[in-house]
DRENNUPA-401781 format. One line per field, with one value per residue (C-alpha): residue in three letters; chain; x, y, z. Coordinates in steps of 0.25 Angstrom, whole numbers, padded with zeros to 4 digits. Each point is the difference from the previous one (the first is absolute). Example, Ala and Ser with C-alpha at 12.3 -4.5 7.8 and 13.67 -1.06 7.14 Angstrom:
<rs>
resn = ALA,SER
chain = A,A
X = 0049,0006
Y = -0018,0014
Z = 0031,-0002
</rs>
This chain:
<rs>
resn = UNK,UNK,UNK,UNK,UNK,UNK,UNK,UNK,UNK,UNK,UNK,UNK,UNK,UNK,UNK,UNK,UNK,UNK,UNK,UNK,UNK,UNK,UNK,UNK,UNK,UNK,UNK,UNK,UNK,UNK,UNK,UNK,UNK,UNK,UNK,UNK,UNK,UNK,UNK,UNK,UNK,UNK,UNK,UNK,UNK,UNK,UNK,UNK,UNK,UNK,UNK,UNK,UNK,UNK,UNK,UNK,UNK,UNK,UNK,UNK,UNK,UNK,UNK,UNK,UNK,UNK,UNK,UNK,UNK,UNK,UNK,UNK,UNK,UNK,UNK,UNK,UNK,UNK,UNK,UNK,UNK,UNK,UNK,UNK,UNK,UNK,UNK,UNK,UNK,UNK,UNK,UNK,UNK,UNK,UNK,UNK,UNK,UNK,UNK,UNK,UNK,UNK,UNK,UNK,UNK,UNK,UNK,UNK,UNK,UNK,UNK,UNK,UNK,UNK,UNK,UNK,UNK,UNK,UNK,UNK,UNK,UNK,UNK,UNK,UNK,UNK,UNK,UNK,UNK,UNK,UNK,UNK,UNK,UNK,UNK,UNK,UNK,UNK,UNK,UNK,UNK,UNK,UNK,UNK,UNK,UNK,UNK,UNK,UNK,UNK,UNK,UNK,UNK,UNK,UNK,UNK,UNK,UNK,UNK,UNK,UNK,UNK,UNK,UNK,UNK,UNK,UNK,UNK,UNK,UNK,UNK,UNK,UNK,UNK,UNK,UNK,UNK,UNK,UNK,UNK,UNK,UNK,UNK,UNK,UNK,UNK,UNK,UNK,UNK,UNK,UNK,UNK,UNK,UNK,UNK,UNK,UNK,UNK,UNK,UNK,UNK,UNK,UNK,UNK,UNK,UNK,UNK,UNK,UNK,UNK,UNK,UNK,UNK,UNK,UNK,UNK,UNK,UNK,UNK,UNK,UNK,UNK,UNK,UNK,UNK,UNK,UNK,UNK,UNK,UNK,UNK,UNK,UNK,UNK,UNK,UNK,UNK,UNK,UNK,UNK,UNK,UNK,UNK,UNK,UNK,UNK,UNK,UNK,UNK,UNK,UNK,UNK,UNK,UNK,UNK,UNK,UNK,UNK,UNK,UNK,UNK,UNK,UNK,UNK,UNK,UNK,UNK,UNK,UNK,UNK,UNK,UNK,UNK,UNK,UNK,UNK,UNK,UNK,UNK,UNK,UNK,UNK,UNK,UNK,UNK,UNK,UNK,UNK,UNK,UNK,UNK,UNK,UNK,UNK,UNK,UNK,UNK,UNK,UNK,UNK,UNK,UNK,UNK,UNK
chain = A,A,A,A,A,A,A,A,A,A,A,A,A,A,A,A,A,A,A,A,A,A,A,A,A,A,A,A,A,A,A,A,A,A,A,A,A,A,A,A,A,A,A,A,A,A,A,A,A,A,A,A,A,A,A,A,A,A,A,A,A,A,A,A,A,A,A,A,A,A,A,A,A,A,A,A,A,A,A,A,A,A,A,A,A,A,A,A,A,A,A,A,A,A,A,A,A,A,A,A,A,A,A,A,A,A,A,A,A,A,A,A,A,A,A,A,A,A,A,A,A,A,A,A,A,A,A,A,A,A,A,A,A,A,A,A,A,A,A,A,A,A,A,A,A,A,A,A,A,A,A,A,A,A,A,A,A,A,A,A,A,A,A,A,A,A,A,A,A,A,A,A,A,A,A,A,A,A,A,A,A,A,A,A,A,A,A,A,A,A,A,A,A,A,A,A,A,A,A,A,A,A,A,A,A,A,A,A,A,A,A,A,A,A,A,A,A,A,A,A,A,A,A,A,A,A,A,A,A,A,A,A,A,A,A,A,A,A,A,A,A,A,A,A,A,A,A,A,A,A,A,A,A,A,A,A,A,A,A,A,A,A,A,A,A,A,A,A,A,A,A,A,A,A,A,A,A,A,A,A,A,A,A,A,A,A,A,A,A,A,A,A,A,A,A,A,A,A,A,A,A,A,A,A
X = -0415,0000,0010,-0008,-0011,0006,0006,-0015,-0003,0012,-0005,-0013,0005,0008,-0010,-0010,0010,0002,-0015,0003,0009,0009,0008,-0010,-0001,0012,-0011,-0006,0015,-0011,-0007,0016,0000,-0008,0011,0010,-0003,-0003,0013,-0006,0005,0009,-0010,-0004,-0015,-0001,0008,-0009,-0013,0004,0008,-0015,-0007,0009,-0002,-0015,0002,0009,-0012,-0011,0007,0004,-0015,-0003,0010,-0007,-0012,0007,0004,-0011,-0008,0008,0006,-0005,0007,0012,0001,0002,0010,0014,0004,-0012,-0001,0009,-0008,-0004,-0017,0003,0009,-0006,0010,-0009,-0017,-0011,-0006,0016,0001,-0014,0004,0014,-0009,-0008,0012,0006,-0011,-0003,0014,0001,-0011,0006,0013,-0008,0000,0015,0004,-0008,-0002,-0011,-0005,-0002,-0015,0004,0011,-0012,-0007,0013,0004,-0013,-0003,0013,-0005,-0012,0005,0010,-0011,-0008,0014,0001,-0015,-0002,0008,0013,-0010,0001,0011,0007,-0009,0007,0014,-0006,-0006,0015,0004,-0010,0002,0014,-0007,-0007,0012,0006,-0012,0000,0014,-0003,-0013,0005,0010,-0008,0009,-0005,0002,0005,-0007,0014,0001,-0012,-0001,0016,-0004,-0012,0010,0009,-0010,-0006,0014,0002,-0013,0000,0015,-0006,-0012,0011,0006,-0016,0000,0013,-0005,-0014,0008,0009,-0009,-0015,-0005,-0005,0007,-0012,-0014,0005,0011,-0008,0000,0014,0012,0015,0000,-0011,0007,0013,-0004,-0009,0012,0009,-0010,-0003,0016,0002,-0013,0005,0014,-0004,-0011,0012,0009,-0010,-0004,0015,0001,-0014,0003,-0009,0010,0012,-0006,-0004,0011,0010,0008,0001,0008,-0011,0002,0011,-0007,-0006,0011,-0004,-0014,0003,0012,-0012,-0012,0011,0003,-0014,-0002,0014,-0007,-0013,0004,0014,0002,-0015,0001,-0013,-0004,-0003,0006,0002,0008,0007,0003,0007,0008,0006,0010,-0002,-0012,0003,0012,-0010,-0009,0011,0009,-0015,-0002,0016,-0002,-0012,0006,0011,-0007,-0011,0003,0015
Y = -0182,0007,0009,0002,0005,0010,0006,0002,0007,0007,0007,-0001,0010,0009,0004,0005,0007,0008,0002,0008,0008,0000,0010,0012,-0004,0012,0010,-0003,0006,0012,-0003,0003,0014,0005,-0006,0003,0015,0002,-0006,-0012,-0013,-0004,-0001,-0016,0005,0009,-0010,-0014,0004,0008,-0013,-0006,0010,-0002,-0015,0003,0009,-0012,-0008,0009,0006,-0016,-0003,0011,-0003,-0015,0007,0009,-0013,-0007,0013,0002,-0014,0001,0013,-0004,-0009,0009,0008,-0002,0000,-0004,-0013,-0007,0002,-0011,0002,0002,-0008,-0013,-0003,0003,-0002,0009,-0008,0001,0016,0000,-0008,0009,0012,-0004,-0006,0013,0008,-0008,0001,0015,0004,-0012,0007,0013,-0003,-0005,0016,0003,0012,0006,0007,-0016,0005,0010,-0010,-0010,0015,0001,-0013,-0003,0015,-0004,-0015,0007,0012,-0010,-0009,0011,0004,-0014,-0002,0015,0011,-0002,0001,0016,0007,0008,-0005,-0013,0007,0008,-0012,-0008,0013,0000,-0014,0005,0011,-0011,-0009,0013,0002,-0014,0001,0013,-0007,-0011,0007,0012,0009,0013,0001,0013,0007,0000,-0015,-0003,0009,-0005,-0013,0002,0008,-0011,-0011,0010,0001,-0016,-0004,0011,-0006,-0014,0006,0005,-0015,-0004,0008,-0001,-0015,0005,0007,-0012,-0011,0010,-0011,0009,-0006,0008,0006,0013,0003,0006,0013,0001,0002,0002,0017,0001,-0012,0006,0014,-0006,-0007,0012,0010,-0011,-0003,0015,0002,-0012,0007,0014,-0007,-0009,0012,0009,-0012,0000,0014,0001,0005,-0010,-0012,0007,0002,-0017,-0003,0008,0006,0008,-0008,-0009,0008,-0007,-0012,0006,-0002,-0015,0003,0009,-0011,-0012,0009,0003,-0016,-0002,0010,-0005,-0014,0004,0009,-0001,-0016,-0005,-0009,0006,-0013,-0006,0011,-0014,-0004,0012,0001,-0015,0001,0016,0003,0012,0004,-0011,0009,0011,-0008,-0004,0014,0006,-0009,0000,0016,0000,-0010,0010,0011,-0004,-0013,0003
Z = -0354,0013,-0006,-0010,0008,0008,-0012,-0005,0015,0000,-0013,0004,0013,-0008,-0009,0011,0006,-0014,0000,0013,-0006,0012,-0007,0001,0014,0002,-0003,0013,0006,0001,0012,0008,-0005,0014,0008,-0008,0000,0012,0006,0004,-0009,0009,0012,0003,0005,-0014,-0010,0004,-0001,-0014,-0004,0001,-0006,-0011,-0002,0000,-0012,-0008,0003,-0005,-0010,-0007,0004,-0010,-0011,-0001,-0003,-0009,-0009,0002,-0006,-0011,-0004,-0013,-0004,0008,-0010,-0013,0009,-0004,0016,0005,-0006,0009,0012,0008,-0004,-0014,-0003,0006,0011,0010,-0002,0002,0014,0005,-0003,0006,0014,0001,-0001,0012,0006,0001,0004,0013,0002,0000,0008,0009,0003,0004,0014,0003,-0003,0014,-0003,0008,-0014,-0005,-0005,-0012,-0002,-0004,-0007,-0008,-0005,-0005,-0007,-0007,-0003,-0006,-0007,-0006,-0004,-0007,-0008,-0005,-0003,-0007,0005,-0008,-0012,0002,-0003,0011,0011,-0001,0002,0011,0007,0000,0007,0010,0004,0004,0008,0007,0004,0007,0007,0005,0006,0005,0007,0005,0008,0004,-0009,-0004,-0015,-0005,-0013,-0006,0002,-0008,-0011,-0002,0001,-0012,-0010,0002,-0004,-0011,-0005,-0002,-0005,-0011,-0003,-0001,-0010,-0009,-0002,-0001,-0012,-0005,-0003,-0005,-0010,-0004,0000,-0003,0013,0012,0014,0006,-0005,0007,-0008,-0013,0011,0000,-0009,-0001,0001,0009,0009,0000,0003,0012,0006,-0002,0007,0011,0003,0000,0010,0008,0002,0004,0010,0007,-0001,0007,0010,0004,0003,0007,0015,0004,-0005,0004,0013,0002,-0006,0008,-0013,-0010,-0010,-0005,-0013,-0004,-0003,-0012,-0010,0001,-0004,-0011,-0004,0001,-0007,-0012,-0001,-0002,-0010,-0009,0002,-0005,-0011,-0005,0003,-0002,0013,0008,0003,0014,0008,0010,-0009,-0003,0014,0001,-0012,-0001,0007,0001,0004,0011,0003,0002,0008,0011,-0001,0004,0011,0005,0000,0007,0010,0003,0000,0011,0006,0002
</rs>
């Protein structure tokens, strides 16, 4: 009987910790960028409170896919993938998504003050910009086509700027135009597996993909990934970055770039696997060899 029972809770845990999505948690890796370029990461009083920041993010961001589901349980549930999400498939009830929601609001605005930032003010202007932003997406913004790709975009924006705040780092123009071509690029790769399916199965995921299809997707993606590596190419070349940065071989990282934005592209349009880029990220190897040859070059090139 007693087993029986913590079976039942057991399950009862793993299903809210699915309607947290903890897997898209890794977006939230954004709010490191400031320290990270700026030859900082490995600096205790720089890496704590961003470590913070980025816990406060995880918290706001799954306080946002609650109300997601909540919003849209009942389309979730025609969705081939969607269906087996906690709301919509019953494992977890509409008063529990409601209370997890609050849960992880309070506790995002909670963490704010550990970072000790002396900036803690537009931490709490940030984070709840976001909330709200996030909340007019789910409610009506991702209804319109291209303003909802370009709002996913901007929420990365805002988690640089966050780290950036939180430890009195100067963001770089570079660093945030990069950051928005970057988000651009994956959310119209993840509007191409949206209307793959509307193709297949005639049922939209989204009311906003009647403004897209599969030419004017693909040649969107292929100008933003080629916009997005002229932009880094230039950012590493700028006298300013070679001057901060103490080299002039930050260049050199741009064969991963390209290599990772080509990837992308194969996945999208020769393979047909533009789904969660989360996903992509966990499961190909080589766009995760992309990831960690960029980060071991730029390791070398100005931490060592």
């Amino acid at each position: 009987m007693v087993f029986c029972s913590l079976n039942r809770i057991f399950a009862a845990m793993i299903h809210y910790i699915q309607l947290l999505r903890p897997l898209q948690w890794l977006k939230n890796i954004f709010v490191f960028a400031p320290i990270f370029f700026s030859n900082n990461l490995l600096k205790p009083d720089y890496f704590w409170p961003t470590l913070v920041v980025f816990a406060s993010f995880c918290m706001i961001s799954s306080s946002i896919y609650c109300f997601n589901d909540l919003r849209d349980v009942e389309a979730d549930r025609l969705h081939p993938k969607k269906c087996h999400r906690p709301i919509a498939s019953g494992k977890v009830s509409v008063r529990g998504g409601y209370a997890m929601m609050l849960l992880c609001t309070i506790a995002s605005f909670a963490l704010i003050p550990l970072a000790m930032s002396p900036n803690t003010p537009y931490l709490y202007i940030i984070v709840a910009a976001y909330w709200l932003m996030n909340i007019g997406y789910c409610i009506r913004l991702k209804q319109i086509a291209i303003l909802d790709v370009s709002i996913i975009a901007v929420g990365f924006v805002m988690r640089v700027l966050a780290g950036g705040v939180t430890t009195d780092i100067w963001i770089s123009h570079w660093l945030v135009m990069m950051t928005f071509l970057v988000a651009l690029f994956l959310a119209f790769t993840k509007r191409n597996d949206d209307y793959r399916i509307y193709e297949q199965t005639g049922t939209k995921p989204r009311v906003s993909i009647t403004g897209y299809n599969k030419t004017f997707i693909n040649e969107a993606t292929a100008i933003i990934a080629s916009v997005t590596l002229v932009c880094y190419i230039m950012y590493t070349m700028s006298p300013e970055v070679i001057e901060r940065m103490g080299t002039r071989y930050v260049y050199l990282t741009s064969g991963w770039v390209l290599a990772g934005l080509l990837r992308y592209l194969q996945n999208m349009i020769v393979f047909g696997l533009s789904g969660s880029p989360t996903k992509s990220l966990v499961k190909d190897h080589f766009i995760q060899l992309c990831i960690l040859g960029w980060i071991a070059s730029f390791f070398v090139i100005i931490y060592l």
